[in-house]
N, C-alpha and C positions, 0 to 999 in steps of 0.2 A: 692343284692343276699343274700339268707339267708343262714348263719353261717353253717347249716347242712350240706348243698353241698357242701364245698369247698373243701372236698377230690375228689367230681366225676364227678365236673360244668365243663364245656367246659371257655377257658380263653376270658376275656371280654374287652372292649376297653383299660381300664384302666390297664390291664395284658399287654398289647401288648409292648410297649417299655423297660420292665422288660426283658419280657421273649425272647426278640430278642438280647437285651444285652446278654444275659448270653448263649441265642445258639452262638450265632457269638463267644464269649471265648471259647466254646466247643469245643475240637480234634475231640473228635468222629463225632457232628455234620460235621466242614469241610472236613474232611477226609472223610465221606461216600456223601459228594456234590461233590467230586473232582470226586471218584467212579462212580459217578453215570453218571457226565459229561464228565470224560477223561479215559472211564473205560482200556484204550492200553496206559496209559501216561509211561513213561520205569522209572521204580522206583528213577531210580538219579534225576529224577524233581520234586517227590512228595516235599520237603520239600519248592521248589521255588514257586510251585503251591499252595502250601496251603497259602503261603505268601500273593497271588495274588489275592486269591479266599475269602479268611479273609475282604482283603478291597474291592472288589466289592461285599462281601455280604455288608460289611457297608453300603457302599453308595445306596445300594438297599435296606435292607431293614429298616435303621431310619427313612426314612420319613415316612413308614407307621406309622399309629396312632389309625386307628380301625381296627377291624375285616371282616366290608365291603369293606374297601382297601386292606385287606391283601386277602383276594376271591376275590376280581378285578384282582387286580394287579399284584399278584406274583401267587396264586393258579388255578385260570381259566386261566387267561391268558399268563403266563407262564408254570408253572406243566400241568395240563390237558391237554393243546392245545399242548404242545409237547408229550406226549405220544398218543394224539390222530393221529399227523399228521405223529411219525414216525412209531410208530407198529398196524396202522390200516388200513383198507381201507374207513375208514368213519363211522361215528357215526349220523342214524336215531331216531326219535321220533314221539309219536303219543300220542296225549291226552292232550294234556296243555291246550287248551278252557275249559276244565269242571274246569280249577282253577280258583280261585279270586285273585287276588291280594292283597287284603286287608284282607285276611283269612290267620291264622297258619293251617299247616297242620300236620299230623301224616300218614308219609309215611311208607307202609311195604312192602318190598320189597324182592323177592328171593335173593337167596346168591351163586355166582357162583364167585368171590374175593374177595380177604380180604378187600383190600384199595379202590378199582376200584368201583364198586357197585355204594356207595353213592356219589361216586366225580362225575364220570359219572351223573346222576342226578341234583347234582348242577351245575354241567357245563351246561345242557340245563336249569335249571332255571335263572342261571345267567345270559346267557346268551339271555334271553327271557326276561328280565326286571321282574325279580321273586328274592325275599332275599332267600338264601341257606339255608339249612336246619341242623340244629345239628345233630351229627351222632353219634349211641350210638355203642360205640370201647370198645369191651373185654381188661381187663386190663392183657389179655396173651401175647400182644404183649411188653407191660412196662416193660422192664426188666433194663433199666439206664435213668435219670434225664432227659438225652437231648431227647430222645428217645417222651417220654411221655412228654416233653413240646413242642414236633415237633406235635403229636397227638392232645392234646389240642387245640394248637395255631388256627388249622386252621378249629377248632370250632365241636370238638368232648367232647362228655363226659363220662366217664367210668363207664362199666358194667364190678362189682366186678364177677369175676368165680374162681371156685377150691377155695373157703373158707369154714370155719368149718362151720358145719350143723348149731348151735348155735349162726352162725353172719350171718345166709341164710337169714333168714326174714326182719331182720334188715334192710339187704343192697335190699332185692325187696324192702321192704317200702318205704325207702327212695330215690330208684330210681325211683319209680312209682308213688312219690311226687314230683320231682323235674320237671321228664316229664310234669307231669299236671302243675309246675309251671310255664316252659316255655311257654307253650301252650297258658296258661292264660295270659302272657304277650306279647301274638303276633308272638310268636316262630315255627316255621316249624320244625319238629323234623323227621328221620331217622332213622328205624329200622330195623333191617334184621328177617327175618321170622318165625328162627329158631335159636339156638347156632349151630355154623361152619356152610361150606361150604355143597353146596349140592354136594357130589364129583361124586356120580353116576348118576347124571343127572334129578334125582328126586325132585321137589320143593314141598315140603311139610311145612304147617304151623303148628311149636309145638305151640299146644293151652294153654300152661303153658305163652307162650311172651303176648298173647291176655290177661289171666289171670295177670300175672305183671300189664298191661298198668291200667288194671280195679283196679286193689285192694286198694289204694288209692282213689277211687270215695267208692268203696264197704264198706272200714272201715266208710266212712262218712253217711253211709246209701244210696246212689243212688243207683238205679233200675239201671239194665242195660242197657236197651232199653235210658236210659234218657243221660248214659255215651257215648254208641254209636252214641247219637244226637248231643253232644257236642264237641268230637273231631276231626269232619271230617278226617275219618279214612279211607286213600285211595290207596290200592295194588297197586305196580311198579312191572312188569314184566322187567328183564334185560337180553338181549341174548348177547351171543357171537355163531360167525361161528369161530371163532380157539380158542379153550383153551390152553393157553401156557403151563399150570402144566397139562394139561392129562396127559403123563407120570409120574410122580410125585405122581398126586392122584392116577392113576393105581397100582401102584408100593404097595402105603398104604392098597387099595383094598385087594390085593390081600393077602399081610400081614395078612390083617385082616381076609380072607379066612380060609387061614392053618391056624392062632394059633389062632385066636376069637380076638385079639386084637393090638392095633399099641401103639408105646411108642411112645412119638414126642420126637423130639430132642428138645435139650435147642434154638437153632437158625432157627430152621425149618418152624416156621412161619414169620420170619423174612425174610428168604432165599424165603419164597413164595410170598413175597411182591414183594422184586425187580424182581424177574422171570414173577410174574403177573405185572410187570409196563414194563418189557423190550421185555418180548416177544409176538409174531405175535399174533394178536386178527382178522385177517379179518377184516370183516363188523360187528358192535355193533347197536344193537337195543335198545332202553327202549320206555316203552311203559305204560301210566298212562291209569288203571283202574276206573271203576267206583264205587262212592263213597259205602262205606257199610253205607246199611240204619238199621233202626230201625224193618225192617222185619228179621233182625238177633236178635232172643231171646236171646240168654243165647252165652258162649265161646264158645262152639262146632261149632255151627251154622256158627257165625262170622270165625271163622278158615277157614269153610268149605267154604264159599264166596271168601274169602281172594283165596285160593287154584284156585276156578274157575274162578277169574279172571285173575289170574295168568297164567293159562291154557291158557286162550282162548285170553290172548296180548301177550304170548311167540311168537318171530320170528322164524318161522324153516327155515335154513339154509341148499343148495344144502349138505353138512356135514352130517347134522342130516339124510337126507335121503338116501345118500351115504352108510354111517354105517346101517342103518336097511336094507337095499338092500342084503347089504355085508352079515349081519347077519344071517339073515333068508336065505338068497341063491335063494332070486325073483328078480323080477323085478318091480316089485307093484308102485315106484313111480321112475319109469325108466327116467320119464319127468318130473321131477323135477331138473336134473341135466344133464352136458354133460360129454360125453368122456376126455376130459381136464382135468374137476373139478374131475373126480372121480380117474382120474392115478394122479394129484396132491397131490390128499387125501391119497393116495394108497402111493407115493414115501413118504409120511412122518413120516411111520410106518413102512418103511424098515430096514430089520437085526432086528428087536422088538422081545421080547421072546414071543413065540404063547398068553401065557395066558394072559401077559397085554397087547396084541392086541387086545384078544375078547374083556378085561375089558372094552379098551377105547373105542369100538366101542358099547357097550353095552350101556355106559356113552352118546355117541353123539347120538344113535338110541330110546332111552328111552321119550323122549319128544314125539317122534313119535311113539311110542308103547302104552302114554297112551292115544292113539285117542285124541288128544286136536285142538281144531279148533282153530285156527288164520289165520293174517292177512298173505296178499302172499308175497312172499320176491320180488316181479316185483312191 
């Protein structure tokens, strides 16, 4: 790996028994794995249970030794498959024939969580006899050592944000070098479509990320059409039927209504991690688009592909139609849904202040507002 990356590389086999030594010594790390396992433990045990939780993390995690055992083993098969099986009702896909196997890809995908998005993804690649994909993670969440070696480990790399204008170029260049260099050496790489979260329901591709991915081919003189031919560059649509943070992003909406704008807190994208790992998601869909070809000219173009594939593999969920029913005050896709699903939808925005009702129901009906075709949810 060359020397330029090593502030933003994702950690490689040879990191792996480093950096498990030094989580398993970290408080913070044990202490938010007890959290996250024993979250009602009555505080006179925490100091027994950490005791406890120190040596079966040992024993669980030194034998790993690369980074395709640590996505076996601990990450799909552990992490994922338990938040899959306790705050879901299942997790569909559709599109994995149009992959190769023996091909890296450069996935773009909508952005509706922070952490969930790309893990999702590789849990059906992994799961499908496919290597996982690198996942490029805002360095907003890195705010302490173990934190950002839990990020790294399990094979993300950091996209620098909120730096001086004067180290802006710098860090695209060199992210959009490192991209291509994984690429080039057989890497599947993960990107989200946009910086943040789509909170209102809107997936839109900022054509600055498409711009990034290029400008390293661009400084070397490549055409576009000839960059587009070379990375198999290919949209992921990701749905959920429950957002666990609707409230949460309503809340920010609306903030951002009256004054124009939202401070975040120091731990607030931290807090929307485990809120988006712990709570209800429904039924999840993803859904791989088809590839963009070389009929996209220039970034605009490409963006705008990116957008309609997006569109048109989003799942709409009895939810989504729920909320535009609600919204607009018809009946228009009355049969999309039953009487059950819509007083369930209905009882979990009870006592809600009127206005982040509309927000959330604006945020679930918006999919459905921009006429987007997709697959049926039967």
């Amino acid at each position: 790996m060359k020397q330029e990356f090593e502030q933003i590389r994702a950690y490689k086999d040879k990191d792996i028994p480093i950096v498990i030594k030094r989580l398993i010594a970290s408080r913070w790390f044990v202490r938010n794995c007890r959290l996250m396992l024993f979250p009602r433990l009555p505080a006179y045990l925490n100091f027994i249970a950490d005791i406890g939780l120190k040596i079966f993390l040992y024993l669980k995690l030194t034998p790993i030794k690369t980074t395709i055992d640590l996505h076996n083993k601990i990450i799909i098969d552990k992490v994922v498959s338990n938040i899959i099986f306790k705050t879901t009702d299942g997790i569909s896909f559709q599109g994995l024939e149009k992959l190769d196997r023996s091909k890296p890809y450069l996935f773009v995908s909508n952005h509706r969580d922070i952490a969930l998005d790309p893990l999702l993804l590789n849990y059906i690649l992994c799961s499908n006899g496919f290597h996982p994909a690198e996942i490029g993670f805002g360095n907003n969440l890195m705010f302490n050592e173990p934190l950002t070696d839990l990020i790294r480990i399990y094979g993300s790399f950091i996209i620098k944000r909120d730096i001086p204008k004067r180290e802006k170029i710098k860090a695209v260049i060199n992210l959009s070098t490192y991209i291509k260099f994984r690429l080039e050496e057989g890497h599947s790489i993960w990107i989200a479509q946009r910086k943040g979260r789509a909170k209102d329901g809107f997936d839109k591709t900022n054509p600055s990320v498409i711009k990034m991915l290029y400008y390293s081919r661009k400084k070397a003189g490549v055409p576009f059409v000839d960059f587009i031919n070379s990375v198999n560059l290919i949209p992921v649509a990701v749905s959920y039927e429950l957002d666990p943070l609707d409230r949460l992003k309503a809340w920010e909406l609306l903030e951002i209504e009256r004054k124009g704008f939202h401070v975040k807190g120091k731990m607030e994208d931290m807090t929307s991690v485990i809120y988006g790992m712990r709570g209800d998601k429904g039924r999840i869909n993803c859904s791989i688009g088809d590839r963009v070809t070389d009929e996209c000219r220039n970034i605009n173009e490409a963006s705008e592909y990116i957008d309609k594939e997006i569109y048109r593999n989003y799942m709409l969920w009895p939810t989504n139609y729920i909320a535009y029913d609600l919204l607009t005050g018809t009946d228009t896709y009355r049969d999309k849904y039953s009487d059950t699903e819509k007083n369930k939808f209905l009882q979990r925005y009870k006592n809600l202040k009127e206005e982040v009702y509309r927000i959330i129901l604006r945020t679930y009906a918006n999919p459905v507002s921009n006429g987007r075709s997709r697959p049926s949810t039967t």
